[in-house]
C-alpha positions as CSV (number, residue, x, y, z in Angstrom):
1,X,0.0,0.0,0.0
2,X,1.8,3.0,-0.8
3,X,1.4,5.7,2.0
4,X,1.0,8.9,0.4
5,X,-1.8,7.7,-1.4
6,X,-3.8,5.9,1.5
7,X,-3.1,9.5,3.6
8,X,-4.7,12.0,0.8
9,X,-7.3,9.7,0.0
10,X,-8.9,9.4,3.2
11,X,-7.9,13.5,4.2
12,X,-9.5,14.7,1.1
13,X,-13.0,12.3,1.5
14,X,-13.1,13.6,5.1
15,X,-12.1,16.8,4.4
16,X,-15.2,16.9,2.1
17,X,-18.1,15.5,4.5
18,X,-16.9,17.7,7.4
19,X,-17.5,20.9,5.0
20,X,-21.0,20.3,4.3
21,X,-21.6,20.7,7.9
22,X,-22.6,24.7,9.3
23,X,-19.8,25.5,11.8
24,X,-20.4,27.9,14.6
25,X,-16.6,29.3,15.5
26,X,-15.6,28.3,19.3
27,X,-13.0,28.6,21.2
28,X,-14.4,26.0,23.6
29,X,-13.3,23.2,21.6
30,X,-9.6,23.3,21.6
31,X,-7.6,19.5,22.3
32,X,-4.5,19.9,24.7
33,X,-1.3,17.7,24.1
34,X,-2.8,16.1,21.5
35,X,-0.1,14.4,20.4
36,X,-0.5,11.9,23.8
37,X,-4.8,12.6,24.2
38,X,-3.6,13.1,27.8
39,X,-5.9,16.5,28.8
40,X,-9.8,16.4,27.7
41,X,-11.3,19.9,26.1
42,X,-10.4,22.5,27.9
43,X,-11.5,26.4,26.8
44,X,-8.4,28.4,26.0
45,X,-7.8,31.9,25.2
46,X,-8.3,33.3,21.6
47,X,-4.9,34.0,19.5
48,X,-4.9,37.4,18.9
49,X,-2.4,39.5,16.8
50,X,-1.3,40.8,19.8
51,X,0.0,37.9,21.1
52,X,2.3,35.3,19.0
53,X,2.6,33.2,21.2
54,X,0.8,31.2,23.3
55,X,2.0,28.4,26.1
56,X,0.3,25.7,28.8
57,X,2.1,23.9,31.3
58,X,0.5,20.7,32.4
59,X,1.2,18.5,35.2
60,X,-0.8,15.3,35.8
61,X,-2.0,11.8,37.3
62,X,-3.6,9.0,36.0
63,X,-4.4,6.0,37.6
64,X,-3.3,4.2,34.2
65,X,-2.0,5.3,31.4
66,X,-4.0,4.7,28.4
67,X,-2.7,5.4,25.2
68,X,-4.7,4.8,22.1
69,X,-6.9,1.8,24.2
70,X,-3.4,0.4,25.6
71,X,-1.9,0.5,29.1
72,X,1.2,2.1,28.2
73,X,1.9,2.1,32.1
74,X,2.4,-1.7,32.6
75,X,-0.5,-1.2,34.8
76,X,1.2,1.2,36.9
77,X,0.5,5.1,37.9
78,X,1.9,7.8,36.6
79,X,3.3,11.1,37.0
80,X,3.3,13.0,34.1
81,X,4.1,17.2,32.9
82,X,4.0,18.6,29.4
83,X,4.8,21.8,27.9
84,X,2.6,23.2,24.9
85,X,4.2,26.0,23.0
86,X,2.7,27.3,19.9
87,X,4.1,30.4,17.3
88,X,2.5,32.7,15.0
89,X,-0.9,30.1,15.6
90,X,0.8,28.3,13.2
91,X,3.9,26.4,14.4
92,X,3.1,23.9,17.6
93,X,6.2,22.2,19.7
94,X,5.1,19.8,22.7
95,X,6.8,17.9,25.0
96,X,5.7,15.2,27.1
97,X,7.3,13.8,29.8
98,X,5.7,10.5,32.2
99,X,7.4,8.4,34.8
100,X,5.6,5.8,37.2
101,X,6.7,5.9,41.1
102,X,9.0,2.6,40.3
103,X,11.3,3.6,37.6
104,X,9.7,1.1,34.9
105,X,7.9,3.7,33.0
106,X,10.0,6.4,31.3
107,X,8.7,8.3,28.5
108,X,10.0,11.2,26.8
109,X,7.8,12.0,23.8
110,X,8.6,16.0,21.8
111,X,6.3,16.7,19.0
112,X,6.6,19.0,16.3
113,X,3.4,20.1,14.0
114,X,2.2,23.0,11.8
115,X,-1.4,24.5,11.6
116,X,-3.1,26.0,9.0
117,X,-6.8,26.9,8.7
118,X,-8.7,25.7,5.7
119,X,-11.8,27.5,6.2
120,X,-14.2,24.5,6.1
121,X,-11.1,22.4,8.4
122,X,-8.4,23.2,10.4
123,X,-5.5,20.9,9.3
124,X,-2.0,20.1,11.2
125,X,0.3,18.0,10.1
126,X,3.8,16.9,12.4
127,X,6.2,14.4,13.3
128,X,5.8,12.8,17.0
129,X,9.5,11.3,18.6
130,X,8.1,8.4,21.2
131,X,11.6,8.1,23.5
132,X,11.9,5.3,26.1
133,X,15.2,6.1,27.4
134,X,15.4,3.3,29.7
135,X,14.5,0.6,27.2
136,X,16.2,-0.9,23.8
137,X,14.2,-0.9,21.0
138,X,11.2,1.0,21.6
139,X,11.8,4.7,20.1
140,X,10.1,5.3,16.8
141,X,8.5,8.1,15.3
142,X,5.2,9.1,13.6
143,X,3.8,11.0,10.8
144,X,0.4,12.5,11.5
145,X,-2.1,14.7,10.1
146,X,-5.1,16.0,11.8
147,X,-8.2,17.4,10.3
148,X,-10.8,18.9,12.8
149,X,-14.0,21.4,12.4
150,X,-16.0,23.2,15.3
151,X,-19.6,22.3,15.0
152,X,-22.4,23.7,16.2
153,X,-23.3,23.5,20.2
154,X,-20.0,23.7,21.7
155,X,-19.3,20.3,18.9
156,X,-15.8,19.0,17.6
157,X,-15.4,16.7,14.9
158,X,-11.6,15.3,14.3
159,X,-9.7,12.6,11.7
160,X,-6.2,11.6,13.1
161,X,-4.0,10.0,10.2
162,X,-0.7,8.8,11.0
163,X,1.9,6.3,9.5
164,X,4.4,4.8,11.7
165,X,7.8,3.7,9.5
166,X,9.2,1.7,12.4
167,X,6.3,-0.4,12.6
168,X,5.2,0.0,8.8
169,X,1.6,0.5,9.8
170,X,-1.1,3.0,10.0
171,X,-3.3,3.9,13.1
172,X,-5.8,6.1,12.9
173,X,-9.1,7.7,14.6
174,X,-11.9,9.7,14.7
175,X,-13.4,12.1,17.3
176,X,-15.9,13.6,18.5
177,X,-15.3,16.1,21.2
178,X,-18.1,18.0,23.5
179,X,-17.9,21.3,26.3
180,X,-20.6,22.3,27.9
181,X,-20.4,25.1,30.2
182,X,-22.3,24.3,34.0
183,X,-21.5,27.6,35.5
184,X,-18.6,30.5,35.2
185,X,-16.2,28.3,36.7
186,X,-17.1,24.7,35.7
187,X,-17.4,22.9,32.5
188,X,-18.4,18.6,31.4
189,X,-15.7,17.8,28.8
190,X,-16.7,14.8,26.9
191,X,-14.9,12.6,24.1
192,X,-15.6,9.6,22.1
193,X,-13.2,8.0,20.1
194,X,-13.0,5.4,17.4
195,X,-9.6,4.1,16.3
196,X,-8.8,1.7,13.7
197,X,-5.5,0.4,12.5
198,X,-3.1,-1.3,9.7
199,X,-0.3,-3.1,10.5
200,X,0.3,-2.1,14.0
201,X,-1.0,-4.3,16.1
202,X,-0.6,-8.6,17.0
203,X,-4.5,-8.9,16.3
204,X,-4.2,-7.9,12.7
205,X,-5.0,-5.0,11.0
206,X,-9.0,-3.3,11.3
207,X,-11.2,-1.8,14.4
208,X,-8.7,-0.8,17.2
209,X,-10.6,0.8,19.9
210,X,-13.8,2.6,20.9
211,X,-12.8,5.3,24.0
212,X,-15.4,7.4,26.0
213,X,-13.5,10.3,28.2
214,X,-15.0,12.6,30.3
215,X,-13.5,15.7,32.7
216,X,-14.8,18.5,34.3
217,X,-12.6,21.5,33.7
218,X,-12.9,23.7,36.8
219,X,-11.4,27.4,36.0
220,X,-10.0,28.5,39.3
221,X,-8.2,31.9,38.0
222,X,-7.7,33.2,34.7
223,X,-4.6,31.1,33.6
224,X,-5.0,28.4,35.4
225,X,-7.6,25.1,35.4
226,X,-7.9,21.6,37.0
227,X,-9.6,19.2,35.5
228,X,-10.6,15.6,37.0
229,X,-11.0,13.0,34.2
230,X,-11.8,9.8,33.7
231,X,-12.2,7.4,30.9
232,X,-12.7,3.8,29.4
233,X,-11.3,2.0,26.9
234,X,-13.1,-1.0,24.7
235,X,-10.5,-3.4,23.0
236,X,-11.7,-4.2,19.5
237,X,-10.8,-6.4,16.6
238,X,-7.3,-5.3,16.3
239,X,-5.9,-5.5,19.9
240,X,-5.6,-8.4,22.0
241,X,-5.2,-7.0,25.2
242,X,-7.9,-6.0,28.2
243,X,-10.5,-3.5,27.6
244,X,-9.1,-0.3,30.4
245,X,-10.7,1.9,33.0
246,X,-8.5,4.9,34.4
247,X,-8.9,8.0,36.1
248,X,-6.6,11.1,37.0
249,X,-6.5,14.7,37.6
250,X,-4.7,17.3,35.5
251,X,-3.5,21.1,36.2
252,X,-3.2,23.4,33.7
253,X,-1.3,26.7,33.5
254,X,-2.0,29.1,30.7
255,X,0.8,31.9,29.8
């Protein structure tokens, strides 16, 4: 299967169905880390030209970490802090950083991705570097590009493409992302999740995982909000492992 042509075929068809839906702008529906899916929505401020820059500092804990339906973790908590920086709303560098209380989780993960707004999509495209600096074997990088839309009533649509060389195989999802303001202070962030993959996992390649998520963002100043999540996993064709339940809490500092 040749790459390229898999990747624009499926950006282009999706591409097209998200454009014949009416968007309402919001800036209620922006991912965090989205490299790692490690912070639910959370609201952000608006990019102005005033300001070029924006940052968020994270620090978290999660019961388990699960990454794309996996425990990543080896069934362990962890620790984990991330840094968010993005330029000119256009260039986005992230760095993730988790460790479990035992040493047997390590992960160093930087990402580097560019924006650009379509009109009918927002599309980013970047290159993630998963590091496991106490393990042999296990770095490897990804290729991914993201299409997402704001829909209307506080709505976010997303298609995740991305092409792992390492493992010569493709894993991909699609979102669907909801915030909905309780009061001035509090918000219910919810997420579901379907990923499928090619080549990547031990059960083959086709349905990978169906994930629910939910958090509720809790603004306590301007810059900064905590969040208590939660989430669950199902385990589908593609994956032999478990189906996984976690929880955790996350901080987050806006600059």
């Amino acid at each position: 299967m040749n790459p390229i042509k898999h990747c624009t075929s499926l950006a282009l068809a999706t591409a097209f169905a998200l454009s014949l839906t009416t968007t309402i702008p919001s800036s209620l529906t922006a991912g965090t880390t989205d490299a790692k899916n490690v912070a639910p929505v959370t609201p952000e401020a608006t990019f102005t030209s005033e300001s070029w820059w924006t940052m968020k500092a994270h620090l978290g804990y999660e019961s388990l970490h699960v990454y794309r339906g996996v425990d990543s973790s080896g069934g362990l908590p962890i620790i984990w802090g991330a840094l968010d920086l993005t330029l000119f709303d256009a260039l986005n560098l992230s760095l993730f950083k988790g460790n479990d209380f035992d040493g047997d989780y390590n992960e160093l993960t930087p990402t580097i991705s560019f924006t650009h707004d379509l009109g009918f999509v927002s599309a980013t495209a970047g290159l993630i570097w998963y590091t496991f600096p106490d393990e042999d074997g296990l770095d490897s990088e990804e290729y991914f590009l993201k299409l997402s839309r704001d829909l209307p009533a506080g709505f976010n649509a997303s298609l995740w493409l991305s092409y792992n060389p390492n493992a010569s195989g493709w894993y991909n999802e699609f979102k669907v992302s909801h915030l909905l303001p309780l009061t001035d202070r509090l918000s219910l962030a919810t997420s579901t999740t379907l990923g499928w993959s090619e080549g990547q996992r031990s059960g083959g390649s086709g349905l990978d995982n169906l994930t629910f998520a939910v958090g509720l963002p809790i603004t306590l100043t301007k810059n900064l909000t905590l969040t208590p999540l939660g989430g669950y996993a199902f385990a589908l064709e593609a994956l032999e492992s478990d189906d996984e339940a976690w929880a955790g809490i996350t901080l987050t500092l806006q600059f």
